[in-house]
C-alpha positions as CSV (number, residue, x, y, z in Angstrom):
1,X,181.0,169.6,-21.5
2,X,178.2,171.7,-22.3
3,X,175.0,170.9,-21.8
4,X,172.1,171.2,-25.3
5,X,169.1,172.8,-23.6
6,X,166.7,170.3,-21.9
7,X,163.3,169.8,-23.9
8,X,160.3,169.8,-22.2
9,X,158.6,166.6,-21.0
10,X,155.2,167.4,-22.9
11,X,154.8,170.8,-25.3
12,X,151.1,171.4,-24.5
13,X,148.9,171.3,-28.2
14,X,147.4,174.1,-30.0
15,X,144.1,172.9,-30.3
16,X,142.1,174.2,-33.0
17,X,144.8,176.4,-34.4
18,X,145.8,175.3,-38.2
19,X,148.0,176.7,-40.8
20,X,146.1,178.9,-43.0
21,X,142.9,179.1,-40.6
22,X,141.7,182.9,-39.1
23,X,142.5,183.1,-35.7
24,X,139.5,183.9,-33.3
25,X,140.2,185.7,-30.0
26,X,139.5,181.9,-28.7
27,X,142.1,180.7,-30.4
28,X,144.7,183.3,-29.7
29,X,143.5,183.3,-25.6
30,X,144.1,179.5,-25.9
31,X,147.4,180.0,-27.6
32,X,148.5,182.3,-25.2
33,X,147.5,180.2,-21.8
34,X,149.3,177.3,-23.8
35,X,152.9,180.2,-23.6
36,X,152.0,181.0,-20.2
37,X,152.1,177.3,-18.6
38,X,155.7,176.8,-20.7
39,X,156.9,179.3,-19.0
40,X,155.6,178.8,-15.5
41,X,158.5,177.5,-14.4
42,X,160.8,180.0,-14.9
43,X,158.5,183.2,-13.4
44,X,160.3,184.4,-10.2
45,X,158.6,185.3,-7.2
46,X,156.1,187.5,-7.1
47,X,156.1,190.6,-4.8
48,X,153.9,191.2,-2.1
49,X,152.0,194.3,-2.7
50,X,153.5,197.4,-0.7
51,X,151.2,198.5,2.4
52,X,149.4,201.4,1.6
53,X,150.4,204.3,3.3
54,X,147.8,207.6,4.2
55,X,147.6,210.1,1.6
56,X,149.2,213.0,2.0
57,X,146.9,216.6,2.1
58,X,147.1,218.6,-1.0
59,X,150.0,221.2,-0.7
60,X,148.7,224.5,-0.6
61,X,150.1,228.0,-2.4
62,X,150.1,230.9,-0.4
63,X,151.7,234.5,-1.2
64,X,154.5,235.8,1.8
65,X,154.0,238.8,3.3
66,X,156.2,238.8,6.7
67,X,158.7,236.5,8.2
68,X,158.7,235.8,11.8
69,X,161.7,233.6,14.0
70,X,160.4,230.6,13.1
71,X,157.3,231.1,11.0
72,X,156.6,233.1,8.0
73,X,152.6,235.0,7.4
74,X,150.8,234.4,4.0
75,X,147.7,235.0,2.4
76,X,145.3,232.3,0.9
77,X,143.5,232.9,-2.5
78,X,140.8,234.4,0.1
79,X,143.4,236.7,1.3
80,X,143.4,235.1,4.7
81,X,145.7,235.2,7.0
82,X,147.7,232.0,7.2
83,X,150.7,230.7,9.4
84,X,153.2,228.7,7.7
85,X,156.2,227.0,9.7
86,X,159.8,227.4,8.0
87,X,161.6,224.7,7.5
88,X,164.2,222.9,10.5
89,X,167.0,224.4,9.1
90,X,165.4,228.0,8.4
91,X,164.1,228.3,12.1
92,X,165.9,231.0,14.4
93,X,164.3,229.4,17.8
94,X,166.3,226.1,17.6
95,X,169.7,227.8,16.7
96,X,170.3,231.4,18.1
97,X,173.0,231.8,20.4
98,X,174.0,227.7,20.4
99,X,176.4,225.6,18.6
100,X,175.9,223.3,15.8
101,X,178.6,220.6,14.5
102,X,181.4,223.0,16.2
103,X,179.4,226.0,14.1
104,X,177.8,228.8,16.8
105,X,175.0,231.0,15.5
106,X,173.7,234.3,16.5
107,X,171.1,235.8,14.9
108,X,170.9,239.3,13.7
109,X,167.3,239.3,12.4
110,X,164.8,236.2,11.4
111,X,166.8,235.5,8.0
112,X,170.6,236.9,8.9
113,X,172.8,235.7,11.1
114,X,176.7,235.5,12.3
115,X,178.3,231.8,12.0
116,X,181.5,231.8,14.1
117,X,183.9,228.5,13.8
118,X,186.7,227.8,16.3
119,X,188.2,229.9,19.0
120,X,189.5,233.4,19.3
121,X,192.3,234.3,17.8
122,X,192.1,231.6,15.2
123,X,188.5,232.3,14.3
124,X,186.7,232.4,11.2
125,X,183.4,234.5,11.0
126,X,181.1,234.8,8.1
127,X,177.8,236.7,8.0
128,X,174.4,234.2,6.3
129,X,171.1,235.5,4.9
130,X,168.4,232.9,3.6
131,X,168.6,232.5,-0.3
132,X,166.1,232.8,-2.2
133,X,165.3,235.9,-0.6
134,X,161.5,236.4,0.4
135,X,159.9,239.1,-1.5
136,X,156.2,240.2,-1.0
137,X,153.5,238.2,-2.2
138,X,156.3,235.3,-3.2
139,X,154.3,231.9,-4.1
140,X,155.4,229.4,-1.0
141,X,154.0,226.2,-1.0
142,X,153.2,224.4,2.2
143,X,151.4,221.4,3.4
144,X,150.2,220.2,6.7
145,X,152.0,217.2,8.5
146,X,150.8,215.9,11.8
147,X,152.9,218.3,13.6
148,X,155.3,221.1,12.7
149,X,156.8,222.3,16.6
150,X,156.5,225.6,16.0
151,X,153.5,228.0,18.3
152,X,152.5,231.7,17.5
153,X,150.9,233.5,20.5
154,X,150.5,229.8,22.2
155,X,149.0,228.7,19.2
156,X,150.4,225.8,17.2
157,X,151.2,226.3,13.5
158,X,149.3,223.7,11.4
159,X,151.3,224.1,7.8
160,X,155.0,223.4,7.1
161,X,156.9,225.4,4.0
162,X,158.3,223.0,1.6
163,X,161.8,224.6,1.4
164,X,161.5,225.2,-2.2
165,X,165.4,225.5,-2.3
166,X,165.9,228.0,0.4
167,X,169.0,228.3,2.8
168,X,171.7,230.0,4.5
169,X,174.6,231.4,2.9
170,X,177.4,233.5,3.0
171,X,176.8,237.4,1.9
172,X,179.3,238.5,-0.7
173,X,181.6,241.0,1.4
C-alpha cells in the first residue's frame, strides 16, 4: 500500500507576511529562511572544497624558425632567441634506432623517419613526417613546466610546445 506523503511535525509561521500587504526585503529574507529550514532535511552532503593546486605560467607565443632533434628555435615578440622542447612523441632522441610497441624507428632528419613492423621478409615499412608541417615564423605556443628533459649545448630547455595537433604520419607514396 502506498504511503500519502508524511506532513511535517510543525510548518514554521510567516510572521508579518499578510495577504494583500507589500512585502519588504524583511519579509521576503524571513520567508525565504522559513523555505530553507523545510528543506534542511533533505540537502545532501556538502562537498569539501577541492585543494587548490599552483597556477600554471601563462603560455607563451613564439614564431618557429628551425627545428632541432628534440627542440625547435623561436623568436619572442622581442625577436629573442628562445628554445622550446617538442613534445614526447615529436622527440628524435628518445626514439632513433629503438623499438616501440613492436614499431622500430630510424630517423632520416628531425621531422622524417622510417617505421619498420615485423621481420624480414614479412615486413611492412612506411616512411613518417610530422603534420602540421613547421613553416617559418609559424605561431607555437609553449609553456614552462618544472622540467622538460631535453639539454641544448648542456643547457636545459625551460619551455615545452603544446603539441597544437602535431604528429607523425605516413607520406602519401
Amino acid at each position: 500500500m502506498i504511503q500519502p506523503p508524511r506532513k511535517p511535525d510543525r510548518i514554521p509561521r510567516l510572521v508579518g507576511v499578510r495577504p494583500g500587504e507589500g512585502l519588504s526585503a524583511a519579509k521576503a529574507n524571513r520567508t525565504v529562511d522559513a523555505v530553507n529550514r523545510l528543506v534542511q532535511g533533505t540537502r545532501p552532503p556538502r562537498q569539501i572544497p577541492p585543494v587548490p593546486r599552483p597556477k600554471a605560467k601563462k603560455a607563451i607565443r613564439l614564431r618557429f624558425q628551425s627545428m632541432g632533434p628534440d627542440h625547435l628555435e623561436c623568436l619572442d615578440d622581442r625577436d629573442n632567441t628562445v628554445l622550446v622542447a617538442k613534445p614526447w612523441l615529436l622527440r628524435r632522441t628518445p626514439f632513433d634506432g629503438q623499438t616501440r610497441d613492436d614499431v622500430s624507428y630510424v630517423y632520416s632528419a628531425d621531422d622524417r623517419r622510417v617505421a619498420t613492423v615485423g621481420i624480414a621478409p614479412d615486413e611492412e615499412t612506411e616512411i613518417q613526417e610530422i603534420i602540421q608541417r613547421f613553416v617559418l615564423d609559424d605561431e607555437v605556443w609553449a609553456d614552462e613546466p618544472e622540467t622538460t628533459g631535453v639539454e641544448v649545448d648542456g643547457v636545459p630547455v625551460k619551455l615545452l610546445m603544446q603539441s597544437q595537433g602535431r604528429a607523425f604520419a605516413k607520406v602519401p607514396e
